[in-house]
N, C-alpha and C positions, 0 to 999 in steps of 0.2 A: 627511511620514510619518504624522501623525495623521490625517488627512483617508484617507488607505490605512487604515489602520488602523481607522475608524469603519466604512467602505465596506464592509470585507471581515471585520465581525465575524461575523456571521452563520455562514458560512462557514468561518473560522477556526477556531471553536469546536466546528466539526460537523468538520474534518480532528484540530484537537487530540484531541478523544475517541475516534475511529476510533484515533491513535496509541496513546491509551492503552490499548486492549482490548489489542489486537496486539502490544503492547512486555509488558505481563502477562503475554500468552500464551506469546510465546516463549521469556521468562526463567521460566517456572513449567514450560516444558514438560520437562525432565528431571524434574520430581516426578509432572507428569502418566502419562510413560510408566511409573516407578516404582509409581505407582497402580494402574494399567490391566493391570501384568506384561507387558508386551509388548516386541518388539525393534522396531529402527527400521522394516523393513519391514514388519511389520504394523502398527505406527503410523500409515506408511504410506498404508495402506489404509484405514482407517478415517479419515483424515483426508478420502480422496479423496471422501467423502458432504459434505463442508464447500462444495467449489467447484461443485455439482451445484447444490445449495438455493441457492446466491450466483447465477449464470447464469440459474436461473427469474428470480428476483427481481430480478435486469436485465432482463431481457426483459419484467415486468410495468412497470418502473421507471415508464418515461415516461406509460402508462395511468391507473399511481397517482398522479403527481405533480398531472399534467392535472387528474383528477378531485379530489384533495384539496386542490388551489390553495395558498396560503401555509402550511398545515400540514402539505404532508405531508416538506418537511425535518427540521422538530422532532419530528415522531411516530417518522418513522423512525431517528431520531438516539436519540431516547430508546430505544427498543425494542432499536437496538441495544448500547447500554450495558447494559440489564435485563438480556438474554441472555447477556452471558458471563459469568455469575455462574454458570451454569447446571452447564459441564463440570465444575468444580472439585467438583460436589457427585455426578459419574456414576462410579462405580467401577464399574457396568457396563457392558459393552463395547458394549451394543447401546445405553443409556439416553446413556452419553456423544456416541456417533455422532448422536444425535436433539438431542443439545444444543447440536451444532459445530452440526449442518444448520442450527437456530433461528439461533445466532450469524449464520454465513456469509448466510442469508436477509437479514437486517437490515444487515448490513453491504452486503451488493448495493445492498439501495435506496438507503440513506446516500449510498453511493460515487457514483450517478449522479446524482444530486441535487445534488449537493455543488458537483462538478464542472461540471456545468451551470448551475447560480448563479454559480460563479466567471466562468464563460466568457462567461456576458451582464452580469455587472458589468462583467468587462473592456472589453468592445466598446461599453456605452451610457456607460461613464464616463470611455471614455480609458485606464484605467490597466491598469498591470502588477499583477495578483496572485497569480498562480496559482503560482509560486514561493515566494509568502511563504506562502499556504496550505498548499502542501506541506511548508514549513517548520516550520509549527505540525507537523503529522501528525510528522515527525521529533524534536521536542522531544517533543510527549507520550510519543511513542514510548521513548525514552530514559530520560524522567524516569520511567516507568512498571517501566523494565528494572532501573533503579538500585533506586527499594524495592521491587520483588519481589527482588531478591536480597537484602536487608535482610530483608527481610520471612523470606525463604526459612532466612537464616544466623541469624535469630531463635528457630526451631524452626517457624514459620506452617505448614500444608497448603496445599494446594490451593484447599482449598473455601475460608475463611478471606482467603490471599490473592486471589482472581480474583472472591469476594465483595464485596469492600473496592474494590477499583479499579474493578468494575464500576459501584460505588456512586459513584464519582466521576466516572465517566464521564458517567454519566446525568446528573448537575448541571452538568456542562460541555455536554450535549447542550441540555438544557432554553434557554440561551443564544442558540440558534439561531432561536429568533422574531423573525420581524421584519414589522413591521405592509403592506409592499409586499415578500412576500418571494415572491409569484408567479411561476412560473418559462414563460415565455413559450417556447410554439415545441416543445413536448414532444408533441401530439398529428400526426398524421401527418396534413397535408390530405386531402383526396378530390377526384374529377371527373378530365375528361381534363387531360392539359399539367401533370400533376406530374411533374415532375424526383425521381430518384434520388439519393440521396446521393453516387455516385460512390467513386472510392479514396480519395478523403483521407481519411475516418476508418479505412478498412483497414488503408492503411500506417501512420498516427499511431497507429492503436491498437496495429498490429504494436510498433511501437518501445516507446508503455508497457508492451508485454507482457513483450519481453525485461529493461527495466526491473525492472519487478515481478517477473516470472520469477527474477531474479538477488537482486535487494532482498529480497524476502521470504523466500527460504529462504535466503540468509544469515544474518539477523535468526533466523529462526527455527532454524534447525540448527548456527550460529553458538557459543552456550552448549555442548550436546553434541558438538561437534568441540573447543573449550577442555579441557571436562571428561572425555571418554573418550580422546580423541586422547592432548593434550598432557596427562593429569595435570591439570589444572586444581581448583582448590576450586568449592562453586558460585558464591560469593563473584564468584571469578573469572572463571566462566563466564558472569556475568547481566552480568560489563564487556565483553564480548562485542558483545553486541547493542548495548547501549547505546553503548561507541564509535562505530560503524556509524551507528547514527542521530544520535550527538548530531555526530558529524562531517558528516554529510546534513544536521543540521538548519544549524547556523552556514554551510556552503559555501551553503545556500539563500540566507539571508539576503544572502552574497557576491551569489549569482548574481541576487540581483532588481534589482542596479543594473547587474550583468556582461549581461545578458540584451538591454540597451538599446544595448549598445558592440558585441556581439560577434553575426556574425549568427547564427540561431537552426539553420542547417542545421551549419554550422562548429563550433555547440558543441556539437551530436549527436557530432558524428565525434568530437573532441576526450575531450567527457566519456565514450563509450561505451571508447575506447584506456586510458585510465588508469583505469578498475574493473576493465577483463579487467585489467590487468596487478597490482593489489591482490587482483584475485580468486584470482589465480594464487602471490601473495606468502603467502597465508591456507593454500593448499593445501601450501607447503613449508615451513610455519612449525615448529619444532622449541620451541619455549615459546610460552607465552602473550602472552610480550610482542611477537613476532614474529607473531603471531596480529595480534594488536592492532594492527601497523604495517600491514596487509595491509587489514583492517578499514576502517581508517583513508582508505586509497588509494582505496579499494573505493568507499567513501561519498563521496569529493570527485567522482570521473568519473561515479555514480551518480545525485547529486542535481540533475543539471540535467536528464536525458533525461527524464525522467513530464514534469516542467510544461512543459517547451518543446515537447515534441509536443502535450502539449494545448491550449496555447495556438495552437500553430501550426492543430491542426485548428478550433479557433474566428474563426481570423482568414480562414482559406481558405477555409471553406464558405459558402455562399448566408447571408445574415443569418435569413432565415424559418425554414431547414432547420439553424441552430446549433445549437439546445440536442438536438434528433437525430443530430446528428452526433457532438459529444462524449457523447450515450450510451451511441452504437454506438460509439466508440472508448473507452468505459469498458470496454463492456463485454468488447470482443476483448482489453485492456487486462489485463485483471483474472481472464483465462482464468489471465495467468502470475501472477498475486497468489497466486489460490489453487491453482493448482495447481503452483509450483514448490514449495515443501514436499514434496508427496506426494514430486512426481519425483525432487528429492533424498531423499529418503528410502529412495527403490526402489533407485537408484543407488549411496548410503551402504550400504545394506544388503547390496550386491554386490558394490563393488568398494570400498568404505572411503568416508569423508568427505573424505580428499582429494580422491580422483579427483570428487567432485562440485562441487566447488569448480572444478576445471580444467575439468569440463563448462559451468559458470555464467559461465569465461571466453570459451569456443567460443562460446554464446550471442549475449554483449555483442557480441565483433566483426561479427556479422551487420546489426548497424545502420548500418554502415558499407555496404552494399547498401540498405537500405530508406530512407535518408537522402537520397542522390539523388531516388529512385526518386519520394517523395513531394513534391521539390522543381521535378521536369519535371511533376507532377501539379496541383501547382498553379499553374501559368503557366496 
């Protein structure tokens, strides 16, 4: 475990602080909406400029990475800790929208860097890590959700708290150097007789999307479904999120030794059946505590589908064309990161926060089609 652990600092440290922006954000967002005046669908809306700036910033990822060589993890890790200090300080509607865009840009690059680090330590050193790295992202996550609700049941703002963890972020980002930390296979060859990447990153990235799709606006709308729905304190609402992930985080840890026993298609199916059915527990919960069980479920079926599809798209694609491939499966990936929020959001706005929860279970069972689908893909 130490020898794991050395290997995949780097890495580690750049998913922990991704966790920590993210778990801030979404235990702070009932104050941010309260800032801003706004209701959930236009919330909404102004969020949906966040996955817009994230997608450019995929799409440059691999150009930047190429070109910055071993710095540009750390650069981009840092920057994006800097940036979400940013909203907390926008009570205008147009200044905050330019501040998510800043945030979700840096989080883009981050996220396919990351991933791509993970995916060629995996394959040049043997080992399992992309579960434990996503592990860390679930801990930060969590430990981040806990003191912003401290922070929040303190009297804190906004600005104040996503300040403070911003600042924490960045010193967990700065961690991400590493003297061979060059990311190999990022640039797109040239000449005739290049090979296309093919489906596998499609369908793998389809799967993290429903993943993330479902993960993240749970995490994030998760608080406000405790606290408007069921009555909740915000106290209660920031245990919200933080269940969710700190139940993702610990099931991760399970799953980096489950992941060697249990084949990697079998635990798609597996894990995708038991979040719908916690996603769907969260939608009929009548207390918080009931919430909280559904949370709970949500996170154990949830934390295996992201690292196993992308481990799987690193093991199946051409060695030359890897760190391209889990780009492009970041980035189809992370279509549903950032933009399941909004969608719940439009949804919530509509037809309540339950019913988007039962949407986020219609979701998950879809992986149950793309699971095969990406397993005759790779023979």
């Amino acid at each position: 475990m130490t020898k794991t652990l050395t290997v995949a600092r780097a890495p580690l440290a750049a998913f922990a602080a991704m966790g920590l922006v993210w778990g801030t954000f979404a235990a702070v967002l009932p104050d941010l909406k309260t800032m801003l005046g706004v209701d959930e669908a236009r919330l909404g809306v102004l969020l949906l400029f966040t996955p817009l700036a994230a997608v450019t910033a995929m799409l440059l990822a691999p150009g930047y990475g190429a070109a910055m060589g071993r710095l540009a993890l750390p650069v981009a890790a840092v920057a994006m800790g800097l940036t979400f200090a940013l909203p907390g300080q926008a009570a205008n509607l147009v200044l905050f929208t330019l501040a998510m865009m800043a945030a979700g840009a840096a989080t883009g690059l981050t996220d396919v860097l990351m991933n791509a680090r993970v995916a060629q330590l995996e394959n040049t050193r043997g080992l399992h890590l992309m579960t434990l790295c996503h592990a860390a992202y679930s801990f930060g996550y969590a430990g981040a959700a806990l003191g912003t609700g401290l922070m929040r049941g303190a009297g804190w703002g906004p600005a104040w708290v996503m300040g403070t963890m911003a600042l924490v972020a960045a010193l967990f980002a700065l961690t991400t150097w590493e003297p061979d930390g060059q990311i190999d296979g990022l640039r797109k060859p040239s000449g005739p007789g290049v090979a296309g990447l093919g489906l596998i990153p499609v369908l793998g990235g389809g799967v993290v999307m429903i993943a993330f799709m479902t993960e993240n606006a749970a995490e994030a709308w998760s608080a406000l479904h405790i606290e408007k729905t069921l009555g909740g304190s915000p106290a209660e609402g920031a245990m919200g999120p933080a269940a969710l992930a700190l139940t993702m985080g610990f099931a991760r840890l399970v799953g980096q030794g489950l992941a060697s026993r249990v084949g990697p298609f079998r635990l798609l199916i597996g894990g995708a059946l038991l979040s719908a059915c916690g996603a769907l527990i969260a939608a009929a919960a009548t207390s918080p505590l009931m919430a909280y069980a559904g949370f709970i479920v949500m996170g154990l079926g949830a934390s295996v589908l992201a690292p196993t599809a992308f481990s799987l798209v690193g093991k199946l694609a051409r060695p030359e064309a890897r760190a391209r491939a889990v780009a492009r499966a970041t980035l189809f990936g992370y279509f549903g990161y950032f933009f399941g929020p909004p969608m719940l959001g439009f949804i919530a706005g509509s037809f309540g926060l339950r019913m988007a929860f039962v949407f986020a279970a219609c979701l998950l069972v879809s992986v149950l089609v793309l699971s095969p689908l990406m397993q005759r893909a790779g023979r």
